[in-house]
PDB file of N, CA, C and O in Angstrom, chain B, residues numbered from 101:
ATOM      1  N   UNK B 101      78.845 -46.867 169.759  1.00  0.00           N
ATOM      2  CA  UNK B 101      77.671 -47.044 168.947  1.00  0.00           C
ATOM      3  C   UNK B 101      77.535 -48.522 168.588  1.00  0.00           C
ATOM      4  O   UNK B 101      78.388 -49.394 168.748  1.00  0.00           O
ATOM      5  N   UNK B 102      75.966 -48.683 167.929  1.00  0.00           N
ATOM      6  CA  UNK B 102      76.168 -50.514 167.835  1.00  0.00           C
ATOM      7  C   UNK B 102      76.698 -50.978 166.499  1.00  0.00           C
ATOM      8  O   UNK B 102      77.126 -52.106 166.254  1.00  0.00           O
ATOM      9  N   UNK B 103      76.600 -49.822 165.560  1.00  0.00           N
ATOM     10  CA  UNK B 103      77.187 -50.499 164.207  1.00  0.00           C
ATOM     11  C   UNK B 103      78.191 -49.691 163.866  1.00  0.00           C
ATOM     12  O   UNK B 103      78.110 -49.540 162.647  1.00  0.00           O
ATOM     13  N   UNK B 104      79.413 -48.881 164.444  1.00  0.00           N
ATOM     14  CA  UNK B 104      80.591 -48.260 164.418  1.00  0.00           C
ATOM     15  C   UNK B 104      81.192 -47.187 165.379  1.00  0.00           C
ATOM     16  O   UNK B 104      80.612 -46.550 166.258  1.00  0.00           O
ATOM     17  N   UNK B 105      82.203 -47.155 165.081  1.00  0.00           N
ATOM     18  CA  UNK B 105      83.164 -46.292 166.447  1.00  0.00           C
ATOM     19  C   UNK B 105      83.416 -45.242 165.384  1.00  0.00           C
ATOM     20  O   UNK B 105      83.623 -45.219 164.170  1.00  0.00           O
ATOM     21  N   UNK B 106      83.262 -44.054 166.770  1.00  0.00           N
ATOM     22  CA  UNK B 106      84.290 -42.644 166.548  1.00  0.00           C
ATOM     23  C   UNK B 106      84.917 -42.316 167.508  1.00  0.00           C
ATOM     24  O   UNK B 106      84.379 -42.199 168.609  1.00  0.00           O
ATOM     25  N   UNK B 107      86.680 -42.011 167.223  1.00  0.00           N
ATOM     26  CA  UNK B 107      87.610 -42.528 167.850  1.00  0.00           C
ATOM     27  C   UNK B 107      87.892 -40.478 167.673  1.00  0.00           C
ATOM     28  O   UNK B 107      87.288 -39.718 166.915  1.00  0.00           O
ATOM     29  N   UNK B 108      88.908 -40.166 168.598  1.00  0.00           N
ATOM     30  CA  UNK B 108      89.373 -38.710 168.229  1.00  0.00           C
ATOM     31  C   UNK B 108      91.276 -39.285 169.171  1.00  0.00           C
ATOM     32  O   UNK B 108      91.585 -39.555 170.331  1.00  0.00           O
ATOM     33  N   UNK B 109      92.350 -39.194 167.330  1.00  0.00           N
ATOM     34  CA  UNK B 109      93.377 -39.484 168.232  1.00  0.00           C
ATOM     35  C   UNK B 109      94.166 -38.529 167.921  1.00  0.00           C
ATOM     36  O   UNK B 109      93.970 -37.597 167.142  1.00  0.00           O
ATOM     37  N   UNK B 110      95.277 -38.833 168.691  1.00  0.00           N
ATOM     38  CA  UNK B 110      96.976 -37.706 167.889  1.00  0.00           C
ATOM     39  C   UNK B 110      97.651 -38.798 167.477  1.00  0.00           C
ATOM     40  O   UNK B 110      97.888 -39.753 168.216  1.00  0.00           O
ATOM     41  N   UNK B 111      97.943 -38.729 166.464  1.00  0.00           N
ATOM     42  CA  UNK B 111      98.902 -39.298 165.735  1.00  0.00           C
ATOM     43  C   UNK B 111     100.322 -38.323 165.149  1.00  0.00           C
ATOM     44  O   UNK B 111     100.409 -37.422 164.314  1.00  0.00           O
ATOM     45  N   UNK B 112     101.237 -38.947 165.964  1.00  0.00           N
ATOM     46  CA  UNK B 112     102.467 -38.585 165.686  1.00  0.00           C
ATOM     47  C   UNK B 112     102.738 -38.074 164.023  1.00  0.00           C
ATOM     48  O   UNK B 112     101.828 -38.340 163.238  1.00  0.00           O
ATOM     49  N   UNK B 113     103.891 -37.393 163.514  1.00  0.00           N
ATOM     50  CA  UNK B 113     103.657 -37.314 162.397  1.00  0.00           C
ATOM     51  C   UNK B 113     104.489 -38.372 161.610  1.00  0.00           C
ATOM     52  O   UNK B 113     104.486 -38.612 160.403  1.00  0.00           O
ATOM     53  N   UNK B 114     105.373 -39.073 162.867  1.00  0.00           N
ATOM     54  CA  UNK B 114     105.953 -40.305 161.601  1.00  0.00           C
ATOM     55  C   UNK B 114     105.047 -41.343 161.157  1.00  0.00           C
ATOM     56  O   UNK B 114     105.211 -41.902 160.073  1.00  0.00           O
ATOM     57  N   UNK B 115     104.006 -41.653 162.020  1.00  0.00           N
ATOM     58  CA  UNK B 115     103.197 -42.486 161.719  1.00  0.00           C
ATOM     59  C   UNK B 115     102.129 -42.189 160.539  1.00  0.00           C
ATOM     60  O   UNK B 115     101.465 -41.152 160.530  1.00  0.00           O
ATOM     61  N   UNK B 116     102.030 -43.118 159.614  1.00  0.00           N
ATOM     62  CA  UNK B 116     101.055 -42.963 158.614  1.00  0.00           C
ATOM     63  C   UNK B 116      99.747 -43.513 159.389  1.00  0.00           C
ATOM     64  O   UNK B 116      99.677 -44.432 160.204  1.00  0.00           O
ATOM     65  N   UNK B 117      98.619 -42.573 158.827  1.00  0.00           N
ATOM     66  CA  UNK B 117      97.210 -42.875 159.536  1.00  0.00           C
ATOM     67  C   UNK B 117      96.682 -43.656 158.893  1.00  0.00           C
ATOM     68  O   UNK B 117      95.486 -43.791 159.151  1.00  0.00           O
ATOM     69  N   UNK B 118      97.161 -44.391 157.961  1.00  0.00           N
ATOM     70  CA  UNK B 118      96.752 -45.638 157.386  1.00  0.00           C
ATOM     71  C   UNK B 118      97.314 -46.992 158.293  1.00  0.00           C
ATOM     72  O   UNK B 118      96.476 -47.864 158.520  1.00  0.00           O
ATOM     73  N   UNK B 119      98.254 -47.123 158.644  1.00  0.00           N
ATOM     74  CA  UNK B 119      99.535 -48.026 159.402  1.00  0.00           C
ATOM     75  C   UNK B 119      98.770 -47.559 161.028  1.00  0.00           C
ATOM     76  O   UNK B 119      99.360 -48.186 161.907  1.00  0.00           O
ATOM     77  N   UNK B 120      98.473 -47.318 161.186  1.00  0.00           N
ATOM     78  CA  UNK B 120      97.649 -46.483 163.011  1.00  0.00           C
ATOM     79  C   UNK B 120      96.436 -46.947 162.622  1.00  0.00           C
ATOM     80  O   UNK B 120      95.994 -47.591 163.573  1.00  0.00           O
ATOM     81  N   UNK B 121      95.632 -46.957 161.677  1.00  0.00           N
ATOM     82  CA  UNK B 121      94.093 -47.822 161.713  1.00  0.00           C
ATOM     83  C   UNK B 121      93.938 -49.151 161.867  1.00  0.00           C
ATOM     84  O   UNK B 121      93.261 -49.707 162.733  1.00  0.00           O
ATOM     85  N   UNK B 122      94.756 -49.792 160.772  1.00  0.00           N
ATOM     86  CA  UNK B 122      94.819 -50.933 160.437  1.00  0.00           C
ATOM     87  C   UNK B 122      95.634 -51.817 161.762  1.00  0.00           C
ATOM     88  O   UNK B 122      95.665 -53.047 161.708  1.00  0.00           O
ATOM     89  N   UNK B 123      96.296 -51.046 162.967  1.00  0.00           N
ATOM     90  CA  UNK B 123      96.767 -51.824 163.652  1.00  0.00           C
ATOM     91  C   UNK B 123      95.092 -51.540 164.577  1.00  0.00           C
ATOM     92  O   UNK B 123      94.243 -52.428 164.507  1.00  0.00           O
ATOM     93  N   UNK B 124      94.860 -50.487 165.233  1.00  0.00           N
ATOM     94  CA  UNK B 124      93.541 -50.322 165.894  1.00  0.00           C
ATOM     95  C   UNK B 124      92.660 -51.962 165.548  1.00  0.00           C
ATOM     96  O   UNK B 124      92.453 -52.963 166.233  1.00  0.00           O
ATOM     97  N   UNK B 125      92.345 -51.590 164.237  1.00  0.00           N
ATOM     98  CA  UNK B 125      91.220 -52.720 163.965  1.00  0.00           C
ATOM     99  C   UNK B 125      91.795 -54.204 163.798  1.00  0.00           C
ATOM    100  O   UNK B 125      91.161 -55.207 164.127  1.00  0.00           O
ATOM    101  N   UNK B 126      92.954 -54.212 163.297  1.00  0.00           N
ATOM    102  CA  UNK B 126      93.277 -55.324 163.522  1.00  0.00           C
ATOM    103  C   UNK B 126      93.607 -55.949 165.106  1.00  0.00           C
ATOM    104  O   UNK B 126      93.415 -57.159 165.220  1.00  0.00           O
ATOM    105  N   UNK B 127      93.963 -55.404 166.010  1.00  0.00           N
ATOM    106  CA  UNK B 127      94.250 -55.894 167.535  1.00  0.00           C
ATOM    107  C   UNK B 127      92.644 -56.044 167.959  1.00  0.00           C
ATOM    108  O   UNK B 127      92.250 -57.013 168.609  1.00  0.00           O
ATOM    109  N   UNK B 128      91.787 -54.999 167.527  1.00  0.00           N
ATOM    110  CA  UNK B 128      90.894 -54.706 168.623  1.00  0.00           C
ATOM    111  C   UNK B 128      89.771 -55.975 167.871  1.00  0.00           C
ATOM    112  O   UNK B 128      88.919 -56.446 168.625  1.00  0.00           O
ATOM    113  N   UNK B 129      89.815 -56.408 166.608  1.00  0.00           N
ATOM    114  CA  UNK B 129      89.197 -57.363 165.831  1.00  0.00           C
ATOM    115  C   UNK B 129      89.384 -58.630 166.716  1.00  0.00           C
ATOM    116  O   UNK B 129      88.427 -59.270 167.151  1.00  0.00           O
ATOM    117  N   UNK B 130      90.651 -58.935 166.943  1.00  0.00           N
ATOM    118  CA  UNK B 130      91.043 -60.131 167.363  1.00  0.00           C
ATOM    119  C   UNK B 130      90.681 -60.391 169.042  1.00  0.00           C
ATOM    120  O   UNK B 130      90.262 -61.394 169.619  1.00  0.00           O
ATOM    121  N   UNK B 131      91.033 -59.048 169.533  1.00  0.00           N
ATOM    122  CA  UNK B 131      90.688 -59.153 170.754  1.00  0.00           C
ATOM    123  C   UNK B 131      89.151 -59.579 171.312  1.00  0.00           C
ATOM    124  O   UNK B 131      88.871 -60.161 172.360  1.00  0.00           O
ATOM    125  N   UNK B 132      88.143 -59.026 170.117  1.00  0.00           N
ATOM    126  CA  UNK B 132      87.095 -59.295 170.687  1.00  0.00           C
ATOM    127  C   UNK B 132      86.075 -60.427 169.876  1.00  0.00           C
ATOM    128  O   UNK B 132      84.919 -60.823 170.018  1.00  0.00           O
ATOM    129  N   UNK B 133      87.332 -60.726 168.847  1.00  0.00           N
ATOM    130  CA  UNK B 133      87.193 -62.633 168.543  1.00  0.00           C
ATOM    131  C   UNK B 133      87.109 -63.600 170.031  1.00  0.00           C
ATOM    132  O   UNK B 133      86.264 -64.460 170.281  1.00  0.00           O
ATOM    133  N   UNK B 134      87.897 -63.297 170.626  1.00  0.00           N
ATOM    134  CA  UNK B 134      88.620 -63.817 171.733  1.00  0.00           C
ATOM    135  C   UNK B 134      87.381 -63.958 173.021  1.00  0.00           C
ATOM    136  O   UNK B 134      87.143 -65.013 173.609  1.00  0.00           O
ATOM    137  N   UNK B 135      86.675 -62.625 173.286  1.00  0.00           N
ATOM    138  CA  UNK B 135      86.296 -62.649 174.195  1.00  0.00           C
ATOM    139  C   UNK B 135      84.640 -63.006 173.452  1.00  0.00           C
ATOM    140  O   UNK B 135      83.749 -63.564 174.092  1.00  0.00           O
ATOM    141  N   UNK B 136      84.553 -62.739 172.597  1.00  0.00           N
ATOM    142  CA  UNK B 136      82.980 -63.127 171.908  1.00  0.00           C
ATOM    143  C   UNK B 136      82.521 -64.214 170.963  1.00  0.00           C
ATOM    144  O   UNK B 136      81.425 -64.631 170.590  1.00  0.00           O
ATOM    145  N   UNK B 137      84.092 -64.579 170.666  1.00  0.00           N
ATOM    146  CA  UNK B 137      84.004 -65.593 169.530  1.00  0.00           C
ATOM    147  C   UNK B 137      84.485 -66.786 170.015  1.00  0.00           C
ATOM    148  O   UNK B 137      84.524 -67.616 169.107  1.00  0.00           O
ATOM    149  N   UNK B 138      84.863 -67.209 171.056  1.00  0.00           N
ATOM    150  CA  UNK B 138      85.460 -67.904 172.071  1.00  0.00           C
ATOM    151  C   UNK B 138      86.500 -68.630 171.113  1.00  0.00           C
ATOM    152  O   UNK B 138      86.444 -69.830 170.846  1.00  0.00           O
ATOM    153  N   UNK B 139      87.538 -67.670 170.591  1.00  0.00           N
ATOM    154  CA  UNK B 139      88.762 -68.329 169.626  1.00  0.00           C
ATOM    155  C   UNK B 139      89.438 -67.691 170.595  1.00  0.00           C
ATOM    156  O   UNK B 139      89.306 -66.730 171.352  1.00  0.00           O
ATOM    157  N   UNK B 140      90.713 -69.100 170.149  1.00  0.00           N
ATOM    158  CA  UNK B 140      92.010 -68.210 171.030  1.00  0.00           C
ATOM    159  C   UNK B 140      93.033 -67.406 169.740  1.00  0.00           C
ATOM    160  O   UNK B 140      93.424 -66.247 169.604  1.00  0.00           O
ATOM    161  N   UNK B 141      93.189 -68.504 169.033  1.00  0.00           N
ATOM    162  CA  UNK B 141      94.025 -68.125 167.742  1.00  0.00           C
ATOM    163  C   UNK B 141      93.374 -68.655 166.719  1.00  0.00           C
ATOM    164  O   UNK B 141      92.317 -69.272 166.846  1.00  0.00           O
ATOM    165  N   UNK B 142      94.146 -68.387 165.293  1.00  0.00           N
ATOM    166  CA  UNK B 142      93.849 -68.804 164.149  1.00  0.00           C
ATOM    167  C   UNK B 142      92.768 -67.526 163.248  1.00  0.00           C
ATOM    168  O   UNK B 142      91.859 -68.046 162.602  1.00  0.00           O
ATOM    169  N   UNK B 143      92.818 -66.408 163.206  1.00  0.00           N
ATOM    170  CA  UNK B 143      91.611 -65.542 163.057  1.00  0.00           C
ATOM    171  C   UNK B 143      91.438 -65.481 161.226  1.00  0.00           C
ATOM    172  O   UNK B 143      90.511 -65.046 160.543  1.00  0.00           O
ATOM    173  N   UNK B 144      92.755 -66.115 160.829  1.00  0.00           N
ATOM    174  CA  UNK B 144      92.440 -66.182 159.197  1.00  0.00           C
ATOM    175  C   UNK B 144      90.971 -66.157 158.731  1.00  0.00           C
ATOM    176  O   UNK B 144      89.965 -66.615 159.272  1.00  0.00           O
ATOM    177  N   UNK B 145      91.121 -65.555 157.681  1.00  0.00           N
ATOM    178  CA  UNK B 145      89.809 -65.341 156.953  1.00  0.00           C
ATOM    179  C   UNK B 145      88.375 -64.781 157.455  1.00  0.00           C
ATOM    180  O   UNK B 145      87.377 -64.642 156.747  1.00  0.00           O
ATOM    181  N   UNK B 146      88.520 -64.432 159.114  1.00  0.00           N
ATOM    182  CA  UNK B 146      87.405 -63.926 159.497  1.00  0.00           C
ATOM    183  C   UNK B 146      87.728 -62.142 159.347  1.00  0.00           C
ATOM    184  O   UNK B 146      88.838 -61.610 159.344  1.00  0.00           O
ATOM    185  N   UNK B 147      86.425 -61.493 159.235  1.00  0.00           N
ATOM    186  CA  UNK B 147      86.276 -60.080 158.938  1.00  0.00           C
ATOM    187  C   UNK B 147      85.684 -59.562 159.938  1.00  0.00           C
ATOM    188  O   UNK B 147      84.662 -60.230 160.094  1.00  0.00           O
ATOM    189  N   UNK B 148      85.747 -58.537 160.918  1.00  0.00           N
ATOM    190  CA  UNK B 148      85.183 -57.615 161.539  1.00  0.00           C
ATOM    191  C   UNK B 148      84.621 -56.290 161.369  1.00  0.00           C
ATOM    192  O   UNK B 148      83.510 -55.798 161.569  1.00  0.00           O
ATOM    193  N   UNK B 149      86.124 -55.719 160.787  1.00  0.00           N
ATOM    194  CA  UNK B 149      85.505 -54.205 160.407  1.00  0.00           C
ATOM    195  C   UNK B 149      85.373 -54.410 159.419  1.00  0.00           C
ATOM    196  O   UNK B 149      85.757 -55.375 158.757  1.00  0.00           O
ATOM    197  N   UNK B 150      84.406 -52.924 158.949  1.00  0.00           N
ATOM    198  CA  UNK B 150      84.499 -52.823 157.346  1.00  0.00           C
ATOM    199  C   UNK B 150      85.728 -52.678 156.961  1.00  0.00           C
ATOM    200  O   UNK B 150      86.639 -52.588 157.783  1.00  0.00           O
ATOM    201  N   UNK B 151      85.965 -52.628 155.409  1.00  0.00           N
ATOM    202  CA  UNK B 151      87.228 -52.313 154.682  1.00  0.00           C
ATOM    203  C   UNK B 151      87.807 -50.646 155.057  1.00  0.00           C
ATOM    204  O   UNK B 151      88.990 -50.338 155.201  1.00  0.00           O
ATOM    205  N   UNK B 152      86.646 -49.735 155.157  1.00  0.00           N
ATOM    206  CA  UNK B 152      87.105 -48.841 155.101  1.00  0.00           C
ATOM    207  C   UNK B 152      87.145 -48.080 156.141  1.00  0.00           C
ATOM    208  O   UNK B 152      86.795 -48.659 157.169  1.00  0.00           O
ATOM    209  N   UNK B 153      87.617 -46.349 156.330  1.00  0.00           N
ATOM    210  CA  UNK B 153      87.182 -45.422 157.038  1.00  0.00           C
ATOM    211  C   UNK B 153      87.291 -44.061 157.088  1.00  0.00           C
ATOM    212  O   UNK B 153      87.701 -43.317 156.196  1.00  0.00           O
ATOM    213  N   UNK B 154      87.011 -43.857 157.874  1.00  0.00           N
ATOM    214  CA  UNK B 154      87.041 -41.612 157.091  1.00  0.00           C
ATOM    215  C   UNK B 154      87.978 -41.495 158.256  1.00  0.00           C
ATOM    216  O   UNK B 154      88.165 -42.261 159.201  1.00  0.00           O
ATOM    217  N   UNK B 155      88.524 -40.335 157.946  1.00  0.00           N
ATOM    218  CA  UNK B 155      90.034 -39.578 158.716  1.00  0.00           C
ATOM    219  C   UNK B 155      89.439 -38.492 158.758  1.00  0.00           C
ATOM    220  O   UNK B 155      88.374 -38.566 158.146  1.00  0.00           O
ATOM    221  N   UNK B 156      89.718 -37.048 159.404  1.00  0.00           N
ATOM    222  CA  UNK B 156      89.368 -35.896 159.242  1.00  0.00           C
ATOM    223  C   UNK B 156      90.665 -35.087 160.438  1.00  0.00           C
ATOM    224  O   UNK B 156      90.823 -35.502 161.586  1.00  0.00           O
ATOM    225  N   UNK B 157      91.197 -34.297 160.036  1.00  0.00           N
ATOM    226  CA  UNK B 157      91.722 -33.360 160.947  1.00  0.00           C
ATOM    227  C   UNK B 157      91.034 -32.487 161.260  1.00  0.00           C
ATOM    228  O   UNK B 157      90.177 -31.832 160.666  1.00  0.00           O
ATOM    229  N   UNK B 158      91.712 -32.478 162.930  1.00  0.00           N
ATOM    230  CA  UNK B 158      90.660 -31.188 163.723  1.00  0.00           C
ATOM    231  C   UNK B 158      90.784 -30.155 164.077  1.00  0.00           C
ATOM    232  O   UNK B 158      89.830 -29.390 164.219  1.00  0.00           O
ATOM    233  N   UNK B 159      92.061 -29.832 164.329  1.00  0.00           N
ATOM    234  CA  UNK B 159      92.702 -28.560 163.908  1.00  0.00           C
ATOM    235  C   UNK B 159      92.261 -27.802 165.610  1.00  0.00           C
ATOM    236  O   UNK B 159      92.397 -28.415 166.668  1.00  0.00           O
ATOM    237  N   UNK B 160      91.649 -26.150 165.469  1.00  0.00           N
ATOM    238  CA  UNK B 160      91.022 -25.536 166.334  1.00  0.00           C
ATOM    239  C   UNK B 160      89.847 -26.205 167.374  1.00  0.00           C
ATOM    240  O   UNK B 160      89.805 -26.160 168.604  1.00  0.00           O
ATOM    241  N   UNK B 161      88.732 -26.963 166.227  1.00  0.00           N
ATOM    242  CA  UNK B 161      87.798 -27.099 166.656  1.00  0.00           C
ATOM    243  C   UNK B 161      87.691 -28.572 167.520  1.00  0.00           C
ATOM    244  O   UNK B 161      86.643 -29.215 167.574  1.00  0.00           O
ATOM    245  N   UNK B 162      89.065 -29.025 168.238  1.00  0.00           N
ATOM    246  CA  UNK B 162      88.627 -30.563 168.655  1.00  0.00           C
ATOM    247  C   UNK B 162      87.931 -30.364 170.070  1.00  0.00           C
ATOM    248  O   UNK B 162      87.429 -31.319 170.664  1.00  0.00           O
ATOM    249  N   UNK B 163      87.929 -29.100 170.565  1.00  0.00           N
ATOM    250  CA  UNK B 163      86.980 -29.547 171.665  1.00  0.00           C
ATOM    251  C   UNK B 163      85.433 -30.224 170.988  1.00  0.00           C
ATOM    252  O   UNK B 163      84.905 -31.221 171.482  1.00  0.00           O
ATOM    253  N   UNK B 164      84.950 -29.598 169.983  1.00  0.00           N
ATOM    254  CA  UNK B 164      83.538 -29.492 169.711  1.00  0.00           C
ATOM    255  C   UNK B 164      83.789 -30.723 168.856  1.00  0.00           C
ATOM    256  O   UNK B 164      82.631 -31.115 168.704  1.00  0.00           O
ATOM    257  N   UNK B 165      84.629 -31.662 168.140  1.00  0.00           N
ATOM    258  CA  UNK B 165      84.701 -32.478 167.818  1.00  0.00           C
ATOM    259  C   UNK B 165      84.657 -33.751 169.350  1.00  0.00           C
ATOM    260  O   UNK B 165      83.854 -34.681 169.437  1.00  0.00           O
ATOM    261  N   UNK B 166      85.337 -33.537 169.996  1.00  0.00           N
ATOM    262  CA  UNK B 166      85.525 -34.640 171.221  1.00  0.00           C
ATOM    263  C   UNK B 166      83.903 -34.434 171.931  1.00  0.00           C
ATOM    264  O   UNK B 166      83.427 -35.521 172.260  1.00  0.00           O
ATOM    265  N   UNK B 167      83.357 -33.713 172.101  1.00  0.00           N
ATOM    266  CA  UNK B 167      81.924 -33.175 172.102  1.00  0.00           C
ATOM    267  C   UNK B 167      80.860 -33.877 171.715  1.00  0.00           C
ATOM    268  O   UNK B 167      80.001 -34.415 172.415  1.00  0.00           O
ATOM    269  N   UNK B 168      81.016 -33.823 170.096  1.00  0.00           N
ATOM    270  CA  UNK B 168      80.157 -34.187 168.987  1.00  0.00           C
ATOM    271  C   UNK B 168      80.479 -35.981 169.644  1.00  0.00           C
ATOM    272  O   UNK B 168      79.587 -36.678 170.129  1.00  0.00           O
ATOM    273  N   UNK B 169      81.654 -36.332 169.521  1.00  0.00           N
ATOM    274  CA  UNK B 169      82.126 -37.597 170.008  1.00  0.00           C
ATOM    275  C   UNK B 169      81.274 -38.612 171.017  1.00  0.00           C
ATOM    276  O   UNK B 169      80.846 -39.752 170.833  1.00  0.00           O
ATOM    277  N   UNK B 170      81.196 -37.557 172.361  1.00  0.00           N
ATOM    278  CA  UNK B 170      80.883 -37.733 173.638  1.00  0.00           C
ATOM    279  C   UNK B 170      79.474 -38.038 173.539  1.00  0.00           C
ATOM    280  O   UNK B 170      79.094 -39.018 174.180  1.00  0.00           O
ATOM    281  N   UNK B 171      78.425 -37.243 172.703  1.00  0.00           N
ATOM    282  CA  UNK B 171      77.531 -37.347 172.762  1.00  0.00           C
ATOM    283  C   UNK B 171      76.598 -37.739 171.469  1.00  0.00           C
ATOM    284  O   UNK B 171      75.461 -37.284 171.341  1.00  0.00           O
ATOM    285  N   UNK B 172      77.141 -38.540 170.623  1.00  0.00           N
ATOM    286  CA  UNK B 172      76.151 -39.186 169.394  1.00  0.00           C
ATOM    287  C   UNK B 172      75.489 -39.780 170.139  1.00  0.00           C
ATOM    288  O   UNK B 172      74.414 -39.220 170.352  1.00  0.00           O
ATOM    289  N   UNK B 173      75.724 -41.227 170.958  1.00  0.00           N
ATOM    290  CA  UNK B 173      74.474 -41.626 171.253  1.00  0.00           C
ATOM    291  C   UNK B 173      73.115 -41.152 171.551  1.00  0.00           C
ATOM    292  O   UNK B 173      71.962 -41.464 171.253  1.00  0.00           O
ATOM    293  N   UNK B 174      73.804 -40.155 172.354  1.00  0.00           N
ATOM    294  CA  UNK B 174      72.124 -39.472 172.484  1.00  0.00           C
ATOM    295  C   UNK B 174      71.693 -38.790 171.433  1.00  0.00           C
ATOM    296  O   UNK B 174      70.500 -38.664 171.160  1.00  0.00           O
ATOM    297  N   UNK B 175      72.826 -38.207 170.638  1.00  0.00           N
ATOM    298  CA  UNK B 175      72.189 -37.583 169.213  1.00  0.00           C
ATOM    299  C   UNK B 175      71.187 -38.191 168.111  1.00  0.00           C
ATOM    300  O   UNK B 175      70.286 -37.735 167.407  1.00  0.00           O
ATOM    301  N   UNK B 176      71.800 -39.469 168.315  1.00  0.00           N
ATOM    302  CA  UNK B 176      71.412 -40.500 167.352  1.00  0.00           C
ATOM    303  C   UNK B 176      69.729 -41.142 168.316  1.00  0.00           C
ATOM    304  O   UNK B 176      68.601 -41.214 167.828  1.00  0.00           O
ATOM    305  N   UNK B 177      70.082 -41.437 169.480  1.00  0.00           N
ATOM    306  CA  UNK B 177      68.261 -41.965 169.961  1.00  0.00           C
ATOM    307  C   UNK B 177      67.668 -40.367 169.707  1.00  0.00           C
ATOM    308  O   UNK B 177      66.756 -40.334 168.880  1.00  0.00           O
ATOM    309  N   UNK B 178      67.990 -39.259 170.201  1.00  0.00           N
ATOM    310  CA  UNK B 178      67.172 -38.353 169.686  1.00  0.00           C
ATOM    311  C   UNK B 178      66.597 -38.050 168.217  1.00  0.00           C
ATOM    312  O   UNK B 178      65.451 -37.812 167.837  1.00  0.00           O
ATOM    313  N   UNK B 179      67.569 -38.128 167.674  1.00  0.00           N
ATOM    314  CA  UNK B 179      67.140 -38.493 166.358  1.00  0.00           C
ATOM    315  C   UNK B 179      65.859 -39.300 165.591  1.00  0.00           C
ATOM    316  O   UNK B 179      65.092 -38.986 164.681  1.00  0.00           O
ATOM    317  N   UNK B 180      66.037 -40.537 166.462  1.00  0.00           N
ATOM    318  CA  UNK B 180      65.392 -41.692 165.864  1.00  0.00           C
ATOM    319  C   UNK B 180      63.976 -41.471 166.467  1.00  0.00           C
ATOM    320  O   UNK B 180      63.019 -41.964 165.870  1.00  0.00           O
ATOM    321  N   UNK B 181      63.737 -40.621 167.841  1.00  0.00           N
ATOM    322  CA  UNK B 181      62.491 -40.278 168.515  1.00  0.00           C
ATOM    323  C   UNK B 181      61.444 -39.311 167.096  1.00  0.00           C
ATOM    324  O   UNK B 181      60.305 -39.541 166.691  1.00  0.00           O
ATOM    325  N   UNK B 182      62.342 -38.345 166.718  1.00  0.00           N
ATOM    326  CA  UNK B 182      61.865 -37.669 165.969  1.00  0.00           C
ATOM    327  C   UNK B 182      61.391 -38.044 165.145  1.00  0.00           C
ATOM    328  O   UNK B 182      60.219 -37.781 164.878  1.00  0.00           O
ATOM    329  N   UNK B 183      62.453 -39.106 164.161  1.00  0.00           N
ATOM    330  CA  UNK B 183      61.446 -39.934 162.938  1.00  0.00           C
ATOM    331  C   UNK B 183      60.070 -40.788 163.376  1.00  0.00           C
ATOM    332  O   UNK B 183      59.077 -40.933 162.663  1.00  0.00           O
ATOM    333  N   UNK B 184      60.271 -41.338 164.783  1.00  0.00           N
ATOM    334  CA  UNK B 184      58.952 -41.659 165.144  1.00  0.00           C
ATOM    335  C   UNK B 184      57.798 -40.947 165.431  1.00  0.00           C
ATOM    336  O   UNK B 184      56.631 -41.203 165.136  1.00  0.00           O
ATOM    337  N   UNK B 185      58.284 -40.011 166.050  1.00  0.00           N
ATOM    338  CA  UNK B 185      57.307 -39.078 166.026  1.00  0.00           C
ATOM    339  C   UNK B 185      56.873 -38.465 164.514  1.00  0.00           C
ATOM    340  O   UNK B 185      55.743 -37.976 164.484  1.00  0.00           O
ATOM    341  N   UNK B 186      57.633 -38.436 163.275  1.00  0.00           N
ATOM    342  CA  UNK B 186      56.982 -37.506 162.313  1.00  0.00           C
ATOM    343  C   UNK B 186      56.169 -38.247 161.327  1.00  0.00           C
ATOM    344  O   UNK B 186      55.474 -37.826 160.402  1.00  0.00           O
ATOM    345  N   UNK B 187      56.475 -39.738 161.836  1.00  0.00           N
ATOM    346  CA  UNK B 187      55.530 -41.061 160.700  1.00  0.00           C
ATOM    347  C   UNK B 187      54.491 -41.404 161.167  1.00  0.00           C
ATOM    348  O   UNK B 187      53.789 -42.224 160.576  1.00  0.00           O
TER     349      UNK B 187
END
């Protein structure tokens, strides 16, 4: 998506899903400092992601979660057709 990711992972149970985000966004921040921000190092004080994020376990239902996943984009332009169409 253009203004956030939905990710569907397994996380081990030693790992805290706080300690598993914060490495995600922090590598993937820097990485695409790198390729967009034309830095090699030094990333102090710059921000990428937001501060925060939602967690949810999926239990039974992760097919229809990996699903829901697969297909926002189109959920979301469908979406946005509709509000055009209803204004």
């Amino acid at each position: 998506m253009g203004d956030h990711v939905h990710m569907c992972l397994s996380i081990p149970p030693k790992y805290a899903v706080s300690n598993v985000v914060g490495y995600i966004k922090g590598k993937s921040a820097i990485q695409i400092a790198r390729k967009y921000g034309g830095r090699q190092r030094n990333f102090t004080g710059e921000h990428f992601w937001a501060r925060g994020y939602f967690v949810s376990t999926v239990g039974l239902d992760e097919h229809m979660v990996r699903a829901y996943i697969r297909n926002q984009e189109e959920e979301d332009e469908r979406y946005d057709q509709m509000k055009l169409v209803m204004e």
